[in-house]
C-alpha positions as CSV (number, residue, x, y, z in Angstrom):
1,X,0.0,0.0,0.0
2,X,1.3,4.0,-0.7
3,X,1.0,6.0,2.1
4,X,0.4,8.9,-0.4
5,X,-2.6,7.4,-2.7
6,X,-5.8,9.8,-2.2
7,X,-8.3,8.4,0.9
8,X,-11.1,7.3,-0.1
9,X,-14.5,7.8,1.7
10,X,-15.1,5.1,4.2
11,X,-17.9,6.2,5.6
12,X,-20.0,5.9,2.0
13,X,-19.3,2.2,2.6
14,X,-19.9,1.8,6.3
15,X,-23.1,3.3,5.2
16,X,-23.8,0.9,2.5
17,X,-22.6,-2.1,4.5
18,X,-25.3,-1.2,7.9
19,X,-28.1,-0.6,5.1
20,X,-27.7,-3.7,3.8
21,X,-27.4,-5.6,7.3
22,X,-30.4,-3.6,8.2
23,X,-32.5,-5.9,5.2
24,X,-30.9,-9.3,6.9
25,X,-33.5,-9.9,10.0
26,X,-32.7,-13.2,9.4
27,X,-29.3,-13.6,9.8
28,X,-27.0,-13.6,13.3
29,X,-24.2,-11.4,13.6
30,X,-22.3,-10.7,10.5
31,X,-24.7,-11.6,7.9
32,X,-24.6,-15.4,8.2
33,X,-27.5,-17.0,8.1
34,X,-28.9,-19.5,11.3
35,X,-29.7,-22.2,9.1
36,X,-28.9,-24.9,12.6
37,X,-25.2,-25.6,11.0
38,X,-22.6,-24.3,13.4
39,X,-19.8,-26.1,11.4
40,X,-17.0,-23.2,10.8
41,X,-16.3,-23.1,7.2
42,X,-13.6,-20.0,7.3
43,X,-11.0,-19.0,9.5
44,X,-9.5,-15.3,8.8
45,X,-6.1,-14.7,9.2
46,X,-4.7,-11.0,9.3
47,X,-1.7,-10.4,9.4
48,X,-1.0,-6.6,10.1
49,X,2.5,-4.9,9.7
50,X,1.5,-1.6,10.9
51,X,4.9,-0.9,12.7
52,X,5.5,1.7,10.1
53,X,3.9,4.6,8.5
54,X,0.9,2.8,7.9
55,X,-0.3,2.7,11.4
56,X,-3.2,4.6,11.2
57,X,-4.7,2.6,8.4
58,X,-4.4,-0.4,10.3
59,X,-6.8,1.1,12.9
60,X,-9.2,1.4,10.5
61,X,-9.2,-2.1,8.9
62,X,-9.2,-3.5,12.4
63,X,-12.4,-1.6,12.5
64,X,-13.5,-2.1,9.5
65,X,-13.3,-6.1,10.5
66,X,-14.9,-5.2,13.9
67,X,-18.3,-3.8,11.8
68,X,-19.1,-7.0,10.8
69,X,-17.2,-9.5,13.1
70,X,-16.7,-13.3,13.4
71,X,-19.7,-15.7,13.5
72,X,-20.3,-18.9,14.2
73,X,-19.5,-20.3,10.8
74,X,-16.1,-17.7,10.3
75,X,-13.6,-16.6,12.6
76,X,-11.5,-13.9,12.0
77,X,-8.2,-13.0,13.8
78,X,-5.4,-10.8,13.5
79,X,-2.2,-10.4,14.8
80,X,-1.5,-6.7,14.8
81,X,1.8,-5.1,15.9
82,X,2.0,-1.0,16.2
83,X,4.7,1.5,16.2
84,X,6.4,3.4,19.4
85,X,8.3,6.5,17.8
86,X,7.6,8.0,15.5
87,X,4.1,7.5,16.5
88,X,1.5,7.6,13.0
89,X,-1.6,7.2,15.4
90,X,-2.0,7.9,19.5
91,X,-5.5,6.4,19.5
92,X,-6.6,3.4,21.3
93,X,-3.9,3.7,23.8
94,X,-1.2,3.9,21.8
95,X,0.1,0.7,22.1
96,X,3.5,-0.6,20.8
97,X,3.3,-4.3,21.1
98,X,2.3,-7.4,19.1
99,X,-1.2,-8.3,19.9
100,X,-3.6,-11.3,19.0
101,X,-7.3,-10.4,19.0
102,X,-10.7,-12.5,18.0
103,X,-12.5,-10.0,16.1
104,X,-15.9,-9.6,17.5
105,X,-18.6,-7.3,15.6
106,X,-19.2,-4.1,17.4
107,X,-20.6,-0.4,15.6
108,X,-17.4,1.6,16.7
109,X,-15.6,3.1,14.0
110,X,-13.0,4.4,15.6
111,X,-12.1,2.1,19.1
112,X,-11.2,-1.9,19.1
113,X,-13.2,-3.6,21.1
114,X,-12.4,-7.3,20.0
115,X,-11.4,-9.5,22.5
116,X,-7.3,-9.3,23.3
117,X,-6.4,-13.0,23.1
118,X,-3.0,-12.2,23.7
119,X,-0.2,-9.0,24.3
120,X,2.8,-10.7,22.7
121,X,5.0,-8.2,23.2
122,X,7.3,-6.2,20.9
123,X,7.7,-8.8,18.2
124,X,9.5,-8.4,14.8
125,X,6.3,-8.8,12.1
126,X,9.5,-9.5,9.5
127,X,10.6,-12.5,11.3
128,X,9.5,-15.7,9.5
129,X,9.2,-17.2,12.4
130,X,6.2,-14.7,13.9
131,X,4.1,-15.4,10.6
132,X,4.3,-19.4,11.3
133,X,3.5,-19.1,15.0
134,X,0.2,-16.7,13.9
135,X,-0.6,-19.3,11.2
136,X,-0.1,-22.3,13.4
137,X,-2.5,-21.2,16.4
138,X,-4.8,-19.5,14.5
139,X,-5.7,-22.9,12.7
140,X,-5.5,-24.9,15.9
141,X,-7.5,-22.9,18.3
142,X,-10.2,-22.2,15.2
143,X,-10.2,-25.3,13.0
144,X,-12.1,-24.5,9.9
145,X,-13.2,-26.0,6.5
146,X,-11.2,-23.5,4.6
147,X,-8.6,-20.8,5.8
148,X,-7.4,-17.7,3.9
149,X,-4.0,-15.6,5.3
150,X,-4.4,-12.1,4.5
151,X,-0.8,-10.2,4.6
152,X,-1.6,-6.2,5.1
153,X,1.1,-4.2,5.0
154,X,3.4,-1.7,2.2
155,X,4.5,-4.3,-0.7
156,X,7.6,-3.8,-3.4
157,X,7.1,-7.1,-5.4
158,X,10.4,-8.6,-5.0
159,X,12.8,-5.3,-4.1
160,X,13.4,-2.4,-2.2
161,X,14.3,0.7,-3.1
162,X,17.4,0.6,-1.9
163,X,18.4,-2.8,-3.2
164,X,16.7,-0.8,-6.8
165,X,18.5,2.4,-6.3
166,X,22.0,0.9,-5.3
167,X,22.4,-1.9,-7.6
168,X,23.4,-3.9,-4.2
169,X,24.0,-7.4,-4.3
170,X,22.2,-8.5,-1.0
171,X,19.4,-10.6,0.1
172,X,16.2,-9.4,-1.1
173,X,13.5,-7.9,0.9
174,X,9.8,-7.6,-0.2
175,X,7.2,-7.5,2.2
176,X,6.2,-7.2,6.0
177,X,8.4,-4.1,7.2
178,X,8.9,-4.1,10.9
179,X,10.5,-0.4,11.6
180,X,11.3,-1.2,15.7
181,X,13.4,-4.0,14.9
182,X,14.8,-3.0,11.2
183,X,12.8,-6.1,9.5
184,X,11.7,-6.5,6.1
185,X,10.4,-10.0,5.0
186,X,12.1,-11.1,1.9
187,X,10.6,-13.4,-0.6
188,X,12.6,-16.6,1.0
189,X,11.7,-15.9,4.3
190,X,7.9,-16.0,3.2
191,X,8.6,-19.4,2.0
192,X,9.6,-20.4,5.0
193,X,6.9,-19.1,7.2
194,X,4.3,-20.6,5.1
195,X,6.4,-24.2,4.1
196,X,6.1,-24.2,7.8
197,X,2.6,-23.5,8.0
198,X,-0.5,-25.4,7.7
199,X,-1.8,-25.5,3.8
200,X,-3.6,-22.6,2.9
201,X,-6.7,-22.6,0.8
202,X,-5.9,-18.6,-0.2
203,X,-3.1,-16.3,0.5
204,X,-4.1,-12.5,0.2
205,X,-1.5,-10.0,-0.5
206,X,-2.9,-6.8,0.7
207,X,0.2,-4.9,-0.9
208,X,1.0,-3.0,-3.7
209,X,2.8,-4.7,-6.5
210,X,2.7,-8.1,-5.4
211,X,0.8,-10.2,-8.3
212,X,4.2,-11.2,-9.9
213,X,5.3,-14.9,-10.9
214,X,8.3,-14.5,-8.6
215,X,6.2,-13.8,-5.8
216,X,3.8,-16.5,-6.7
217,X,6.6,-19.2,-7.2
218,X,7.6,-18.4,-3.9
219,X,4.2,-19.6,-2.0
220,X,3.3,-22.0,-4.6
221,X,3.8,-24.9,-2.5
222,X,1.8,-23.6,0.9
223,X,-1.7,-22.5,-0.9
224,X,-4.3,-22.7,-3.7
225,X,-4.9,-19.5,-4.8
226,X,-3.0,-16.4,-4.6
227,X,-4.7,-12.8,-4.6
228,X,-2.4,-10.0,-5.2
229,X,-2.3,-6.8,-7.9
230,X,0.3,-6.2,-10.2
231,X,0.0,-2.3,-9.8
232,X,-0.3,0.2,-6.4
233,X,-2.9,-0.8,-4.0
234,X,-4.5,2.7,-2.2
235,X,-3.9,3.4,1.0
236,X,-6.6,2.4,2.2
237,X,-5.8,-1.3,1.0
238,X,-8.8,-4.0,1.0
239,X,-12.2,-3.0,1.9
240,X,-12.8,-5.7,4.5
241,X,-16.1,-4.8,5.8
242,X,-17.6,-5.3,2.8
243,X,-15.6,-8.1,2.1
244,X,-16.3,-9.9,5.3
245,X,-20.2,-9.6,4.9
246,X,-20.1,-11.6,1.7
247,X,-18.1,-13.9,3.5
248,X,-20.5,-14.1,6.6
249,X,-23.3,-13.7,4.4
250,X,-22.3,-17.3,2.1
251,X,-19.9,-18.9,4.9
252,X,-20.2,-22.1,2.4
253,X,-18.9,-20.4,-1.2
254,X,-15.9,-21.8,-2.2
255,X,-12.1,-20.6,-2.2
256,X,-12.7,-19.8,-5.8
257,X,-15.8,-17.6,-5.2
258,X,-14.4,-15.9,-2.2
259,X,-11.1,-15.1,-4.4
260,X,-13.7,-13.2,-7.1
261,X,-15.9,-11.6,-4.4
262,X,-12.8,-10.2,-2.9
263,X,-11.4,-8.7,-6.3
264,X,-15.0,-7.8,-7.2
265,X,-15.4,-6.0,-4.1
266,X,-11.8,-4.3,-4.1
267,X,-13.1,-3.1,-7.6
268,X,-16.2,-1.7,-6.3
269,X,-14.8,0.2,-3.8
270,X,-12.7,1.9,-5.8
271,X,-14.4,2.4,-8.6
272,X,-17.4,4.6,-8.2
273,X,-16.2,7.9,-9.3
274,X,-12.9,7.2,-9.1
275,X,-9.8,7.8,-11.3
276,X,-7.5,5.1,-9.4
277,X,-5.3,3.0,-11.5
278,X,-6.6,-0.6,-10.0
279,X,-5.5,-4.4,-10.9
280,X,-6.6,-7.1,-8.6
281,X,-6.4,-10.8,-10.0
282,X,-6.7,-14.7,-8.3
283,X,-4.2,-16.6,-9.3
284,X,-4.3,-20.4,-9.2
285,X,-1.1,-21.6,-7.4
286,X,-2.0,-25.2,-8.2
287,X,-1.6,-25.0,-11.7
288,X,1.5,-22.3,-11.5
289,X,4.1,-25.1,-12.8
290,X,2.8,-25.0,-16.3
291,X,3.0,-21.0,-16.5
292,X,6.8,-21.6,-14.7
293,X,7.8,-23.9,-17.3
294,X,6.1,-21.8,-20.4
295,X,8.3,-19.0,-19.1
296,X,11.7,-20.7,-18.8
297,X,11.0,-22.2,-22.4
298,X,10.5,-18.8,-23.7
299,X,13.7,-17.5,-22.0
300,X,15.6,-20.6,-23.1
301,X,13.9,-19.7,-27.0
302,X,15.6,-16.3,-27.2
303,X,19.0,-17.1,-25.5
304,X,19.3,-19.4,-28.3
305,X,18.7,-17.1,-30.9
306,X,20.8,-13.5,-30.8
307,X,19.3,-12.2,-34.2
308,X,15.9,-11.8,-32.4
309,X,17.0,-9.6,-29.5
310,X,16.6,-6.6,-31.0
311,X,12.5,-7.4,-31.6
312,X,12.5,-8.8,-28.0
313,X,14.1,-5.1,-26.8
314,X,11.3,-3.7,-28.8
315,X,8.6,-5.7,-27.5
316,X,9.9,-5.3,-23.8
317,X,9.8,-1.5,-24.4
318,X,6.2,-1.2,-25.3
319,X,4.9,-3.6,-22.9
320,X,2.4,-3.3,-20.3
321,X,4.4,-1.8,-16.9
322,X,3.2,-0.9,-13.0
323,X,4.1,1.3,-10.0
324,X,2.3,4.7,-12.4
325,X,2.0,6.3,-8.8
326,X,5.9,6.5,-7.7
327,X,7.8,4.8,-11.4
328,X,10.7,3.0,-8.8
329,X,9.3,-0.3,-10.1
330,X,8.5,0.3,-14.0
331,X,10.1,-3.2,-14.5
332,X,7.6,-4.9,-13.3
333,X,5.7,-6.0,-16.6
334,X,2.9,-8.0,-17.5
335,X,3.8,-11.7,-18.7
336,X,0.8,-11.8,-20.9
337,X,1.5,-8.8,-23.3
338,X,5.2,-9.5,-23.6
339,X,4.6,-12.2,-24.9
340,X,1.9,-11.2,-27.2
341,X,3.6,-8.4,-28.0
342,X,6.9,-10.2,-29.1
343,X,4.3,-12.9,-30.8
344,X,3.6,-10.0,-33.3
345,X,7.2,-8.8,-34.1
346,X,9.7,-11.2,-33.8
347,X,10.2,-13.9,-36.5
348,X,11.8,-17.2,-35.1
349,X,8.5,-19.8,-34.9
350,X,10.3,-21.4,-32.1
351,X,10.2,-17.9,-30.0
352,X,6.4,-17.5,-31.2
353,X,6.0,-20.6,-30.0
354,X,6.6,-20.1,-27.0
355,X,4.8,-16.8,-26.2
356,X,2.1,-18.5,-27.6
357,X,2.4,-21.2,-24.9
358,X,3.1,-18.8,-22.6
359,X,-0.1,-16.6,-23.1
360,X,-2.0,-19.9,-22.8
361,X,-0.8,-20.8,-19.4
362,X,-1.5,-17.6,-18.1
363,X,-5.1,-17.5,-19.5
364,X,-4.9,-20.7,-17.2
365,X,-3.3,-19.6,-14.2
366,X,-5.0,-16.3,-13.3
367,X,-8.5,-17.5,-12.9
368,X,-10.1,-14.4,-12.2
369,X,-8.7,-10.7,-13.4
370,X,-9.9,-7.4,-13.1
371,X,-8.3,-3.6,-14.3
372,X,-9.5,-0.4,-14.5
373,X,-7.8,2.6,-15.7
374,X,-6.3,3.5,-19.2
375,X,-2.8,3.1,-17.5
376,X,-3.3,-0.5,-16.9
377,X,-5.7,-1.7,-20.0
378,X,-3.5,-4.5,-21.3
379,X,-3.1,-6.4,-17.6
380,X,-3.8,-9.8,-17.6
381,X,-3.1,-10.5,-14.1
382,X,0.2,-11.4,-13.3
383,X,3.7,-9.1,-13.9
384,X,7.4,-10.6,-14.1
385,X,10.6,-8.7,-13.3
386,X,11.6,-7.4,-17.1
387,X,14.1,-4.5,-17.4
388,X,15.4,-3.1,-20.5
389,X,18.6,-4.4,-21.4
390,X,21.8,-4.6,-19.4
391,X,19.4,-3.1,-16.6
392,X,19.2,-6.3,-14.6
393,X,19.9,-6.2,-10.6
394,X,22.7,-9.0,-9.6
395,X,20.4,-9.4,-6.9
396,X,17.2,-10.5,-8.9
397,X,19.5,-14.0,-8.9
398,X,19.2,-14.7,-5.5
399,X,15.4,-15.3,-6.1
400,X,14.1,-19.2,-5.8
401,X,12.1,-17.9,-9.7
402,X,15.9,-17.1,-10.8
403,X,17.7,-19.6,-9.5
404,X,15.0,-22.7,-10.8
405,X,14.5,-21.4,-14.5
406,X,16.2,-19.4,-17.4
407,X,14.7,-16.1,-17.0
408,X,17.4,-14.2,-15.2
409,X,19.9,-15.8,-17.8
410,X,18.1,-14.7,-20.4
411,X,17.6,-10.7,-19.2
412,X,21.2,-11.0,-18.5
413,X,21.9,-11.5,-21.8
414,X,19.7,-9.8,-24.2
């Protein structure tokens, strides 16, 4: 999330979301209808890494959860850890630990009032260790049919500006920044806090820049379905009120129909009279080898031919790129229209080929899509690292993506 993107009127949608509880009489807390089935079929998992600048907002979405609340048939928890100095928000005490809380429905828009489960301390959200301890109690102490993780926090794909500005050759750091203990949580560390993890039936990446292959090769093994966008997400991240009263209100739909309700309902948000360049897209982490494989073919195609660099540098050029807020990340580019793009210029069949295999596998992979905004009209739902030539970062090799395939050979080379 940018901490600079416009704010966006909560309050229109706290409004929508208590006129439409007001029309469900029927229905307990949160939506969910007493049908006499008390099974849980969801357990929410957030995962807030507000020990930054974006310690305000966090407030928020913890209230924005708290307006609709668990139920019988979902849980939601969240592990929540604030920032001491510089202090982005005094409310609610102004606590600086780690806390566990059982989100409870209340009409407060401004207080928590969930139950505390647990004051863990100061606790580094970076560590991948924190993340698998969250993971691990939240599905033992509320066993459910299906569980989704939802990571909040800034997002930079698979860098950092620093590691981007510098050319440095170091470890990579991409997600989850912990300012009190220096932490950042790069894209190996991830895999080890979810490899360590129970399975995962969704993993939500509420973060900008995050709906790259690397990032989805690096959590391929520990869930179904990843949700993340391949451009900025605003400020004010996912709109989990709404969210969660689908949820509540259908407790049996599917991971597949949660993963469109929660990029239909990140669109909607947005949307209404709104100029915000959006992407939101579920991608299917089960199927992710054959996209893997279609990509290291294509990289493997034009290593072995020199005479059709030139039309690749072309097509790279005019594809598709992300971060239009800020431009630090304008190499992250969608897979999708390289490859059609190079389809239409280069002409080696082996090289056509494979885009065309390529574009295939990603029509299979990203199971649901959506864009808006002339800035992003030719995303398909999932970005790779592509930088113009000789542009590549030494340290884009120390990625599992770069290390198991061709690609970083190839953008070293053309």
């Amino acid at each position: 999330m940018m901490p600079n993107t416009r704010k966006l009127q909560a309050l229109l949608c706290l409004a929508f979301l208590a006129s439409a509880m007001a029309g469900c009489g029927s229905h307990g807390g949160g939506g969910t209808q007493d049908d006499g089935d008390q099974t849980r079929r969801w357990t929410i998992m957030v995962y807030v890494a507000s020990d930054n600048d974006l310690e305000q907002y966090a407030i928020r979405d913890m209230n924005e959860l708290e307006s609709v609340g668990s139920t019988s048939r979902v849980s939601v928890v969240a592990q929540i850890d604030r920032i001491q100095t510089p202090s982005y928000d005094t409310s609610n005490g102004d606590w600086s630990t780690t806390r566990r809380y059982y989100i409870t429905r209340d009409s407060d828009t401004s207080t928590i009032h969930s139950e505390l489960v647990a004051d863990l301390g100061e606790l580094n959200m970076a560590a991948p260790e924190t993340l698998t301890d969250f993971v691990q109690w939240a599905v033992q102490t509320y066993p459910a049919d299906h569980y989704l993780l939802a990571l909040w926090d800034h997002g930079r794909g698979w860098q950092t500006t620093t590691a981007r500005t510098l050319g440095l050759d170091r470890e990579i750091r991409a997600i989850n920044i912990d300012q009190t203990d220096g932490g950042e949580m790069s894209l190996a560390d991830l895999t080890l806090a979810l490899e360590q993890s129970p399975h995962l039936d969704v993993v939500l990446l509420d973060a900008c820049l995050m709906g790259m292959l690397e990032v989805a090769y690096s959590v391929r093994n520990c869930a179904d379905i990843m949700l993340a966008s391949e451009e900025n997400v605003p400020v004010p991240g996912q709109p989990y009120q709404t969210t969660l009263w689908r949820i509540t209100s259908n407790p049996g739909m599917s991971p597949l129909q949660l993963s469109r309700t929660v990029v239909d309902e990140y669109m909607g948000y947005y949307l209404p009279g709104s100029s915000t360049t959006l992407t939101y897209s579920a991608i299917s982490l089960t199927s992710l080898d054959a996209l893997v494989s279609a990509a290291d073919q294509l990289a493997d195609a034009i290593l072995r031919d020199p005479s059709a660099w030139p039309s690749v540098r072309t097509a790279q050029e005019q594809t598709q790129r992300f971060d239009y807020d800020k431009g630090s990340y304008i190499y992250y580019k969608d897979l999708y229209d390289f490859a059609s793009r190079l389809n239409s210029v280069v002409f080696s069949a082996e090289i056509r080929s494979s885009c065309q295999a390529v574009m295939a596998a990603v029509n299979d992979t990203v199971l649901y899509q959506r864009n808006s905004g002339g800035k992003v009209a030719n995303a398909h739902g999932v970005s790779i690292y592509l930088p113009d030539s000789g542009r590549m970062l030494n340290s884009y090799r120390s990625l599992a993506f770069a290390q198991d395939t061709s690609w970083d050979e190839f953008l070293a080379s053309y």
